[in-house]
One Martini backbone bead per residue (centre of mass of N, CA, C, O) as a GRO file, in nm:
protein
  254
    1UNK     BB    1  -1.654  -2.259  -1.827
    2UNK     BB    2  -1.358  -2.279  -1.882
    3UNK     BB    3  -1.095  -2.345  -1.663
    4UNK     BB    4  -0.840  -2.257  -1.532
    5UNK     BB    5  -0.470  -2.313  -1.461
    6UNK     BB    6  -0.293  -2.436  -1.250
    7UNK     BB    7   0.080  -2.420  -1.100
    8UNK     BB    8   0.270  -2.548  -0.828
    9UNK     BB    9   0.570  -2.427  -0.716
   10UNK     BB   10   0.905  -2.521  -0.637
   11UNK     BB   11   1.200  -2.394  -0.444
   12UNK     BB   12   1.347  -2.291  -0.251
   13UNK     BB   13   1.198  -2.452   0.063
   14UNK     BB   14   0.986  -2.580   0.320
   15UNK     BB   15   0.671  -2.596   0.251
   16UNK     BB   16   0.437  -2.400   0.403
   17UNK     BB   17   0.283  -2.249   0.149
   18UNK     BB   18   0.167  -2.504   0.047
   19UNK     BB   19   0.026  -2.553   0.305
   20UNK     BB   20  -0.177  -2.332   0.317
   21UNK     BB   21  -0.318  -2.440   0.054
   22UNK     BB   22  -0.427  -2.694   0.219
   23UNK     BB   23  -0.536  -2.505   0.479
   24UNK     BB   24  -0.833  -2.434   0.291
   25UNK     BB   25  -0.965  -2.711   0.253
   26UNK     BB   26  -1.300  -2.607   0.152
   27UNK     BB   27  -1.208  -2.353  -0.008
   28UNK     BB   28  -1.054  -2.524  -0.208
   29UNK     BB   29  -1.303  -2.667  -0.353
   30UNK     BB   30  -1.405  -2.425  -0.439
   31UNK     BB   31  -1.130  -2.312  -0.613
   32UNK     BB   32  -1.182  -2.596  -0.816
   33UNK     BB   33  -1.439  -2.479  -0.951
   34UNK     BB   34  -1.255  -2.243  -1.077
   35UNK     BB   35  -1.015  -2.436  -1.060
   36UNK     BB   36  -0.732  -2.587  -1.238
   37UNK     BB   37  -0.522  -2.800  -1.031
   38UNK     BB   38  -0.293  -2.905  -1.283
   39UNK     BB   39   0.007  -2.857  -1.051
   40UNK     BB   40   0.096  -3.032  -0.725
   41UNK     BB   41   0.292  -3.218  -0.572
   42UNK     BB   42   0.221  -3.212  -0.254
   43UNK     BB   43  -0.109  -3.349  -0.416
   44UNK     BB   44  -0.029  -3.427  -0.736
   45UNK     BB   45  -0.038  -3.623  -0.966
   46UNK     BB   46   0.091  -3.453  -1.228
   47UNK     BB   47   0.227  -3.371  -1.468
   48UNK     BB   48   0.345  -3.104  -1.671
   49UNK     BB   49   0.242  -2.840  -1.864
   50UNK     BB   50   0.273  -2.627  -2.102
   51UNK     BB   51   0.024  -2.452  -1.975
   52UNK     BB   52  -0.062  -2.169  -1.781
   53UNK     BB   53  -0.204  -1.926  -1.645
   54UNK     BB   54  -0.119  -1.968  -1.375
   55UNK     BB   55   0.177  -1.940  -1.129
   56UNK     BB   56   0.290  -2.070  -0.855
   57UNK     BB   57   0.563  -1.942  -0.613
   58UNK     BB   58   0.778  -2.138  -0.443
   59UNK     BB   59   1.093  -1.973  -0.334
   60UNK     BB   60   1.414  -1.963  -0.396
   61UNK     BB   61   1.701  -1.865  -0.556
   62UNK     BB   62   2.036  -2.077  -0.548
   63UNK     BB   63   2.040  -2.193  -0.830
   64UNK     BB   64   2.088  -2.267  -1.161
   65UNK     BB   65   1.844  -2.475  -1.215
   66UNK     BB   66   1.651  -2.260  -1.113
   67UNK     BB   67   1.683  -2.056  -1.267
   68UNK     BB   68   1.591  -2.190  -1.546
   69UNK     BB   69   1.319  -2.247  -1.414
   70UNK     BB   70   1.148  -1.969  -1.405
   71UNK     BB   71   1.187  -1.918  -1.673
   72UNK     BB   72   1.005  -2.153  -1.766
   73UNK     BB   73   0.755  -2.044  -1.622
   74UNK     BB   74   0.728  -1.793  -1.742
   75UNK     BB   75   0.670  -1.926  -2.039
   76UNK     BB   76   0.415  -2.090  -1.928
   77UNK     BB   77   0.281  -1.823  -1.795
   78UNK     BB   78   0.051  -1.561  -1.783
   79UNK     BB   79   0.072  -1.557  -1.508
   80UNK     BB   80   0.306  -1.488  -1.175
   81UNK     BB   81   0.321  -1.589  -0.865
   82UNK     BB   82   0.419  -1.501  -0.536
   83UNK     BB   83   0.506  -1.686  -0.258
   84UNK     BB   84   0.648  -1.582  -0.004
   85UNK     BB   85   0.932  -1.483   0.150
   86UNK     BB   86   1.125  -1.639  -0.083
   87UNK     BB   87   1.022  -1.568  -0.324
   88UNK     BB   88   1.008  -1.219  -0.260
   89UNK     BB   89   1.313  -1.241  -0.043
   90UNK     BB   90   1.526  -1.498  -0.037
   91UNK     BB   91   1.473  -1.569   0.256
   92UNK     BB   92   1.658  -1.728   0.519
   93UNK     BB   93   1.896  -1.777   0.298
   94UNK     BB   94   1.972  -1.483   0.277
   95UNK     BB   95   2.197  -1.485   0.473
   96UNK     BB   96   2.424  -1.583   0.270
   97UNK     BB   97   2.473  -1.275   0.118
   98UNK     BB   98   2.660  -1.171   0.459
   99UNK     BB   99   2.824  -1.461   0.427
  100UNK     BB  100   3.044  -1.719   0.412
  101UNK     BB  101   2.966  -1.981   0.207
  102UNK     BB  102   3.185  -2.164   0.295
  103UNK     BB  103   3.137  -2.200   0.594
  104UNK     BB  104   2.896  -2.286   0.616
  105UNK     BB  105   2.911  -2.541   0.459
  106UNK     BB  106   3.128  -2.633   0.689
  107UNK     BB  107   2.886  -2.645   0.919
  108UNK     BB  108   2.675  -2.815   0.781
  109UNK     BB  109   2.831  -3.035   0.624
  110UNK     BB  110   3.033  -3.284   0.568
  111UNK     BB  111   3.021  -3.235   0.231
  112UNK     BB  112   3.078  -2.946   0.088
  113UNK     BB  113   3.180  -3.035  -0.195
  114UNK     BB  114   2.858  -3.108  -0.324
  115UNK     BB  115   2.754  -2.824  -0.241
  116UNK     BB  116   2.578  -2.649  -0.567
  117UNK     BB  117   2.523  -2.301  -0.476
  118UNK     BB  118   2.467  -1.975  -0.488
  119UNK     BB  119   2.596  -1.703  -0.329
  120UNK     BB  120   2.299  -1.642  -0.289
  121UNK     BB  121   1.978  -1.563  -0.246
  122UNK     BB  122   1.646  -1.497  -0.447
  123UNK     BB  123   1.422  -1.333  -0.587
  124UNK     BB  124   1.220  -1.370  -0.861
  125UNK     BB  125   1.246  -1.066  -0.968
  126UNK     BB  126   1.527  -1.092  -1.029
  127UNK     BB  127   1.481  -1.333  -1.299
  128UNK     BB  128   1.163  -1.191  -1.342
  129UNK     BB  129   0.827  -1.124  -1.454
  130UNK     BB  130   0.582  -1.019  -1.241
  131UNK     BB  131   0.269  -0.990  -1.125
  132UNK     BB  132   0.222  -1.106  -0.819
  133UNK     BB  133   0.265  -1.082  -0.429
  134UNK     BB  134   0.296  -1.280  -0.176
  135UNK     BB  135   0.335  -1.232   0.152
  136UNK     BB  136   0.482  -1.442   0.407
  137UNK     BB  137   0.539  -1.654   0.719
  138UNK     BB  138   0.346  -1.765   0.567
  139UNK     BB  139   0.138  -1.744   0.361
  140UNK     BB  140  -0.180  -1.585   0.346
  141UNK     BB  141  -0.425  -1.747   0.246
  142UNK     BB  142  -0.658  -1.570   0.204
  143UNK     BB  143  -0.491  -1.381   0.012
  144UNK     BB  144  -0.487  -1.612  -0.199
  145UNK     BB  145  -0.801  -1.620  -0.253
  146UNK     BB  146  -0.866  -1.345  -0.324
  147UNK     BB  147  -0.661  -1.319  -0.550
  148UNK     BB  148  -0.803  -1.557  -0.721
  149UNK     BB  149  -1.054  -1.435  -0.744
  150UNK     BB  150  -0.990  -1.149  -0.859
  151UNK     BB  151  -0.899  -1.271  -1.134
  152UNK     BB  152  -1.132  -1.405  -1.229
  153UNK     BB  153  -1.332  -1.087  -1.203
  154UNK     BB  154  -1.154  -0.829  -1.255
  155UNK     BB  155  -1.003  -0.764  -0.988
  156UNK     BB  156  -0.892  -0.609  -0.702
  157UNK     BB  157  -0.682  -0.711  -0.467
  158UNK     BB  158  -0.769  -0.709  -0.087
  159UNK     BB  159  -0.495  -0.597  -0.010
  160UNK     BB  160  -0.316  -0.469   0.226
  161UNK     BB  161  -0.064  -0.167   0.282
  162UNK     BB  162  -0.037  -0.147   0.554
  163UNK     BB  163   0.090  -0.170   0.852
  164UNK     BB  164   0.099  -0.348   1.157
  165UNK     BB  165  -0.024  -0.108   1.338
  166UNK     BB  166  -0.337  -0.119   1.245
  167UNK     BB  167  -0.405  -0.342   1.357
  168UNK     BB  168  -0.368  -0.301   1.668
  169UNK     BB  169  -0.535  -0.037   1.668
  170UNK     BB  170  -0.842  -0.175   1.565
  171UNK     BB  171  -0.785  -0.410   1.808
  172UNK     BB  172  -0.670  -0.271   2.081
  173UNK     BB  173  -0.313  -0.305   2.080
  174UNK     BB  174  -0.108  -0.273   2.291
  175UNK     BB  175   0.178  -0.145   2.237
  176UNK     BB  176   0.507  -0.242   2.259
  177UNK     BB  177   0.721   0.001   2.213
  178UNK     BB  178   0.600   0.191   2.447
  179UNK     BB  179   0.460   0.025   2.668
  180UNK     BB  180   0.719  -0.223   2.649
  181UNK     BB  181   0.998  -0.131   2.522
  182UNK     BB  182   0.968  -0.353   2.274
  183UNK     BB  183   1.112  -0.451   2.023
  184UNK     BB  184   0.933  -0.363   1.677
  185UNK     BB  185   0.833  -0.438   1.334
  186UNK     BB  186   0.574  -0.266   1.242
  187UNK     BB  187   0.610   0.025   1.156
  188UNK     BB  188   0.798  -0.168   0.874
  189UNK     BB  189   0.529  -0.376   0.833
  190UNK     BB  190   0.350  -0.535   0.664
  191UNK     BB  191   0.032  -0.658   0.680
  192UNK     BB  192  -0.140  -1.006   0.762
  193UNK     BB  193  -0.155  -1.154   1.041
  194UNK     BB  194  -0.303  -0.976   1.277
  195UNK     BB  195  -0.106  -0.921   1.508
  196UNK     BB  196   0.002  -1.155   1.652
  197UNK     BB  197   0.213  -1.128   1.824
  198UNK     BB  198   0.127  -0.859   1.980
  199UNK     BB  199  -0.093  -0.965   2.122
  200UNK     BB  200   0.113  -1.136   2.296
  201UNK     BB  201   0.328  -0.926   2.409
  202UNK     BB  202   0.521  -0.873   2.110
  203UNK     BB  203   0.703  -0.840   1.889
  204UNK     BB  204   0.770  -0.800   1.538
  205UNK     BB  205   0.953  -0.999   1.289
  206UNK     BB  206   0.867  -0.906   1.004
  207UNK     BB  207   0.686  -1.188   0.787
  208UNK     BB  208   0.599  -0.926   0.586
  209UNK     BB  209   0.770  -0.739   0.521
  210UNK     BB  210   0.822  -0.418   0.372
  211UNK     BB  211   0.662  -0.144   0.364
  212UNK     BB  212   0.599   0.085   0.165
  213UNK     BB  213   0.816   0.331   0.276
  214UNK     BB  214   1.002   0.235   0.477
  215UNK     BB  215   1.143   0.367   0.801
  216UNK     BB  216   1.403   0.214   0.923
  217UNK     BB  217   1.627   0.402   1.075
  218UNK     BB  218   1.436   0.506   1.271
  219UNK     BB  219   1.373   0.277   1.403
  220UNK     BB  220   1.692   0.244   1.484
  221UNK     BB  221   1.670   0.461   1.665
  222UNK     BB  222   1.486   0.386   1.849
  223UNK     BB  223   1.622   0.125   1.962
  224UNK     BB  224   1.867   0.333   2.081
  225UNK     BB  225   1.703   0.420   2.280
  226UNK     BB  226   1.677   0.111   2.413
  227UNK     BB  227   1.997   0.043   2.442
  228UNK     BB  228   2.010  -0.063   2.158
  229UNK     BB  229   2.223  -0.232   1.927
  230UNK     BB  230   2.269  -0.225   1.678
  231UNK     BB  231   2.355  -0.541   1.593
  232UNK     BB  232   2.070  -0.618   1.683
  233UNK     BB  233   1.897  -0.454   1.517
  234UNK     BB  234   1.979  -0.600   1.223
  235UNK     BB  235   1.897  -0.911   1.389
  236UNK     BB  236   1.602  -0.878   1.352
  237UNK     BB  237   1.590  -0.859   1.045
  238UNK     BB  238   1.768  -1.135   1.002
  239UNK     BB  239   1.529  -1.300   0.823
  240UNK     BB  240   1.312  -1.374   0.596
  241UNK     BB  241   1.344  -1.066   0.527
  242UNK     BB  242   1.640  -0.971   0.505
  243UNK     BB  243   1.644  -0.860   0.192
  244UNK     BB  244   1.418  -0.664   0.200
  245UNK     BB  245   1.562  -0.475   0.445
  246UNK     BB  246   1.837  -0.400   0.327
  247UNK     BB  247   1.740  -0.289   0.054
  248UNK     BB  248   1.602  -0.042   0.162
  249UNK     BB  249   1.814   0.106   0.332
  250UNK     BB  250   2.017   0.138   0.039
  251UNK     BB  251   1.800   0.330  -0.091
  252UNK     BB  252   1.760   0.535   0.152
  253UNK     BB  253   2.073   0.615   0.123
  254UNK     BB  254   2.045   0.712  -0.227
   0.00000   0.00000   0.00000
């Protein structure tokens, strides 16, 4: 049976989530017998090719060239997967979404009048029809071999769709919000991560993103009984899913 091609780019990003993809280590060369990973410059000295089944796509667009490339990568895959964060939601980049874009540059850059870049940083499904999208700052490996593997036999994969919380609940871990009082994004936060933070006896930081149907704003009252400040509460969640956090809000008000 012919392998199908994998293609995987990078938009704006840290390169995180690629290196999740290398970090899936011998599971990966399993991944490679099922697919012909033809396209990963983090890996891969080789050409881009004129079309591919699948394209993993990690990063947010924030240039104008960024826009072109997306357009033209989805004109060339068969499928499209968005990896991480700023795939799915902007990254921490789109923190400039809700902030003088040009104060920015001039606080950032020696030279600000050479960086050309878009007024936000949006997620690629605002600029094109995604296929399947795995959210996670970095995206979780095992997720991803998951989803490869069910595209590959023509299953759903099995990706979690409940809260932070319900990991908590399975693992026995005592909750952040009741037993320590401390703000935790878990409630609003879709599971992926294993429930790392509060392992640790920590709040929830967001890193996947809310889950669907999040009841944020409930959350931000529970926040105001433990004497948090809106305004800190807001900025719990102004991280690497700042943007799909606040468009959730303004959806809920609407």
């Amino acid at each position: 049976m012919k392998r199908q091609r994998i293609g995987i780019f990078k938009l704006a990003s840290c390169d995180g989530c690629q290196l999740a993809v290398l970090n899936l280590n011998e599971e990966l060369f399993d991944l490679a017998e099922l697919y012909d990973i033809a396209y990963f410059r983090e890996a891969l000295n080789r050409s881009p090719l004129k079309q591919y089944d699948i394209a993993l796509v990690e990063g947010s667009v924030t240039t104008e060239r960024q826009k072109k490339e997306i357009i033209e990568i989805r004109e060339r895959a068969r499928f499209l997967m968005t990896i991480g964060a700023c795939a799915t939601a902007g990254g921490i980049q789109a923190l400039r979404n809700w902030a003088n874009l040009a104060e920015f540059k001039r606080q950032v850059y020696p030279s600000p009048e050479l960086i050309s870049v878009l007024p936000t940083s949006t997620p690629v499904s605002e600029h094109v029809y995604i296929d399947y999208e795995l959210w996670g700052c970095p995206v979780d490996a095992e997720a991803l071999s998951e989803t490869l593997v069910s595209l590959m036999v023509g299953r759903r994969p099995g990706i979690p769709i409940y809260s932070l919380c319900m990991d908590c609940k399975i693992k026995g871990i005592p909750c952040v919000l009741v037993s320590q009082g401390d703000p935790c994004l878990g409630p609003v936060t879709r599971a992926g991560c294993g429930a790392l933070c509060p392992s640790f006896g920590r709040g929830c930081f967001g890193c996947f993103g809310p889950k669907e149907g999040a009841n944020i704003d409930a959350l931000m009252h529970r926040f105001e009984d433990l004497k948090m400040a809106r305004k800190d509460a807001v900025l719990l969640m102004d991280k690497m899913n700042t943007y799909a956090y606040r468009r959730t809000r303004l959806e809920q008000d609407h």
